[in-house]
VEXVEXLUM-63652 format. One line per 10 residues: number of its first residue (from 1); their letters; for each residue x, y, z of C-alpha. Coordinates in Angstrom, 2 decimals, padded with zeros to 5 digits. Layout:
<rs>
NUM	a	X/Y/Z ~ ... $
</rs>
This chain:
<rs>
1	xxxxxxxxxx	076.20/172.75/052.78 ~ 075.51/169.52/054.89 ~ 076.19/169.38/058.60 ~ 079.06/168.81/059.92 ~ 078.08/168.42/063.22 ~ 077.76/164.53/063.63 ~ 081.18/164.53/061.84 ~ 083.06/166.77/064.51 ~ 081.47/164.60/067.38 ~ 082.31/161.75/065.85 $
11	xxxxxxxxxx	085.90/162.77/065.74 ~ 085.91/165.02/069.14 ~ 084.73/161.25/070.54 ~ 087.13/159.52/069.10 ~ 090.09/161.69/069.90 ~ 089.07/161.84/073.96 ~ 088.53/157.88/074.08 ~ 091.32/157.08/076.47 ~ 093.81/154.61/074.56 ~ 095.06/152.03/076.71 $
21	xxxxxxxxxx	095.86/148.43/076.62 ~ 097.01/146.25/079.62 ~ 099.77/144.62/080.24 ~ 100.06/141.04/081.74 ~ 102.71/138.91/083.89 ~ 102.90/135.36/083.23 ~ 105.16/132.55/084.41 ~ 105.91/129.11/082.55 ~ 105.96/126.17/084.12 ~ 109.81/126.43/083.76 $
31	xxxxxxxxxx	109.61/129.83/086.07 ~ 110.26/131.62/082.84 ~ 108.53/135.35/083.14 ~ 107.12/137.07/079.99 ~ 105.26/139.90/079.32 ~ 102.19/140.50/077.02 ~ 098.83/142.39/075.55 ~ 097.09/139.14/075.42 ~ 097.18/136.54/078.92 ~ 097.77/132.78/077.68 $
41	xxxxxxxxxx	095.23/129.99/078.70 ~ 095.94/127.90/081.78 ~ 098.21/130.17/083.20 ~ 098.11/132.91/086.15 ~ 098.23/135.91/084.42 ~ 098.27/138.93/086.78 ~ 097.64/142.41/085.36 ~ 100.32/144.90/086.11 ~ 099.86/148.97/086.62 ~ 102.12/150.51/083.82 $
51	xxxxxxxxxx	102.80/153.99/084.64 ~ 103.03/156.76/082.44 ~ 106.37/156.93/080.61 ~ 108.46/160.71/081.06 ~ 109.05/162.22/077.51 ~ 111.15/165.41/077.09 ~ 111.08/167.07/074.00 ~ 113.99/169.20/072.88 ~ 113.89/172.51/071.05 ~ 115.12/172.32/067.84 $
61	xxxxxxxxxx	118.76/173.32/067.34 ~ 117.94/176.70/065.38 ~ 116.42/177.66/068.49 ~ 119.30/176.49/070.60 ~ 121.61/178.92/068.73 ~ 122.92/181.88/069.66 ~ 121.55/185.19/068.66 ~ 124.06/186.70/065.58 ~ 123.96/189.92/068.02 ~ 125.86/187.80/070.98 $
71	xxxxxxxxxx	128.01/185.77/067.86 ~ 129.35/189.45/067.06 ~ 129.89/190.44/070.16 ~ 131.99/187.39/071.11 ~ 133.84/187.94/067.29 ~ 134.30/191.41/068.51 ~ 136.13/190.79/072.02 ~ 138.25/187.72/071.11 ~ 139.56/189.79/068.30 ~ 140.57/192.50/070.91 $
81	xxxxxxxxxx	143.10/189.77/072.01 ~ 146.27/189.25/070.43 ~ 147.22/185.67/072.06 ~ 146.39/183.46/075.37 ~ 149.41/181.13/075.96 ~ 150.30/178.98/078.60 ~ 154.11/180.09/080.18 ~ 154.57/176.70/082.01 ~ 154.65/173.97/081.79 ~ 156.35/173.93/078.47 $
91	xxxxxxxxxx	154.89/172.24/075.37 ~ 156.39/168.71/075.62 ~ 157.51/169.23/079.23 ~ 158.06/165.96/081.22 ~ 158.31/166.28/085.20 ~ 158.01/164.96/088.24 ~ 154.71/165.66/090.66 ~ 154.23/162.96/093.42 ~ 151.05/164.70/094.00 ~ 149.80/164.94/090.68 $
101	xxxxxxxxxx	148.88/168.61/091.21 ~ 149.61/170.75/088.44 ~ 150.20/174.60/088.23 ~ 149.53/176.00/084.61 ~ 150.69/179.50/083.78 ~ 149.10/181.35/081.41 ~ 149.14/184.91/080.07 ~ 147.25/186.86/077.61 ~ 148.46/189.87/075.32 ~ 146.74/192.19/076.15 $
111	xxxxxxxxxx	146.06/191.62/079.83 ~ 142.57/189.56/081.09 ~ 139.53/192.36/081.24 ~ 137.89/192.26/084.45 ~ 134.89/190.50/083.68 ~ 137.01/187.46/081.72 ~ 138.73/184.05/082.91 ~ 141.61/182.21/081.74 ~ 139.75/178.48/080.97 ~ 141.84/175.48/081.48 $
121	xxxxxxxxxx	140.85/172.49/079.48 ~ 143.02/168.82/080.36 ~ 142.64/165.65/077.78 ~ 139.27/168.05/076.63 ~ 137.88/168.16/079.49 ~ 137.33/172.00/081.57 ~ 139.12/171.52/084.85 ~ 139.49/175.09/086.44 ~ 138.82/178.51/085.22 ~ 141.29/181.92/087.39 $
131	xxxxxxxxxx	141.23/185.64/086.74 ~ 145.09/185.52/088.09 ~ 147.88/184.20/085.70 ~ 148.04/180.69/088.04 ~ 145.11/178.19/087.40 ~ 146.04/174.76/089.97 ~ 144.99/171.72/089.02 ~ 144.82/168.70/091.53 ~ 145.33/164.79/090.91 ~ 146.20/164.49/087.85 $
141	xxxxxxxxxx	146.84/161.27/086.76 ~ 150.12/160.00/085.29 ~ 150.93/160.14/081.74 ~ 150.49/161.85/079.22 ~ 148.05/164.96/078.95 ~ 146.66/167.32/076.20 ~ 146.40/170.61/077.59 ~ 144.56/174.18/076.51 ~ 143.70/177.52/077.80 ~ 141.38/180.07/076.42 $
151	xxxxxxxxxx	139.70/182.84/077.71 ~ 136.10/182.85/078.85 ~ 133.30/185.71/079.42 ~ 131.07/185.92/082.59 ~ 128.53/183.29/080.89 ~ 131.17/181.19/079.89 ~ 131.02/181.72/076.32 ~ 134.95/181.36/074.71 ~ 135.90/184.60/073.87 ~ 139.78/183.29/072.41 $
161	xxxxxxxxxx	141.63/179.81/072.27 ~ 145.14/179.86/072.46 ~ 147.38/176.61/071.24 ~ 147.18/173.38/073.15 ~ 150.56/172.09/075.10 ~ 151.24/168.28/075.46 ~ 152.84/167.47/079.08 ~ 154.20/164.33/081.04 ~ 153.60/163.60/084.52 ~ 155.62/161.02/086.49 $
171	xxxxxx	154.13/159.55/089.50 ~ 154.89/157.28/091.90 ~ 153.18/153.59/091.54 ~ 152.43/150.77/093.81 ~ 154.03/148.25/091.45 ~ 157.37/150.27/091.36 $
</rs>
């Protein structure tokens, strides 16, 4: 068997030689700035200190994922409830709120545990989360809105969805 000695040095040397290759700032005669490896003749090239660039690296999704233990669990619970509804506004309700501020009413069969929320999601988007039957929302713009309501554990994992409601609000305008 030969040595391999000179052949791990070799590579050991190769693999701590700092890579690094500088970067220059030039300017045309027409004022025109570029940026390059390699400074052009006859003009003022003037190094400039790159600094290290911030990389994050992301686990990969299948160990993002939820345990199946937790995935059973949450099967388990949201089957222990029937429905979550909203009781008003009414599914194609149109009304008037000068405000814009909202009050959804929702209800669950059977009644919210004590460690759940009712969730309430607007055009998708989570905008208030109440362990009482009464979740306010503020400023809502007018128009048209999607809304939905499901019910959420302490981590704010969705336990159970219920059906999404599609409401009107009229507002007063500047124009009219």
């Amino acid at each position: 068997m030969k040595p391999r000695l000179p052949f791990v040095a070799g590579i050991l040397a190769f693999i701590a030689f700092p890579l690094s290759a500088e970067v220059y700032r030039q300017v045309d005669a027409q004022g025109n700035v570029t940026y390059t490896d390699e400074p052009t003749e006859g003009t003022d090239a003037e190094v400039v200190d790159v600094k290290p660039v911030t990389t994050v690296t992301l686990p990969k999704p299948e160990v993002v994922r939820e345990p199946e233990r937790l995935r059973e669990q949450v099967e388990q619970e949201g089957a222990t409830y029937e429905s979550v509804t909203f009781v008003a506004p009414d599914d194609e309700e149109a009304f008037y709120s000068g405000s814009g501020d909202v009050e959804f009413q929702v209800t669950s069969s059977p009644s919210l545990r004590d460690n759940h929320k009712y969730e309430v999601t607007l055009d998708g988007q989570p905008v208030g989360q109440s362990q009482s039957d009464t979740v306010m929302v503020r400023n809502i713009y007018r128009g048209t809105h999607e809304a939905g309501v499901s019910i959420v554990d302490s981590d704010g994992v969705t336990i159970k969805s219920g059906e999404t409601i599609t409401f009107t609000v009229h507002r007063p305008s500047v124009l009219n």
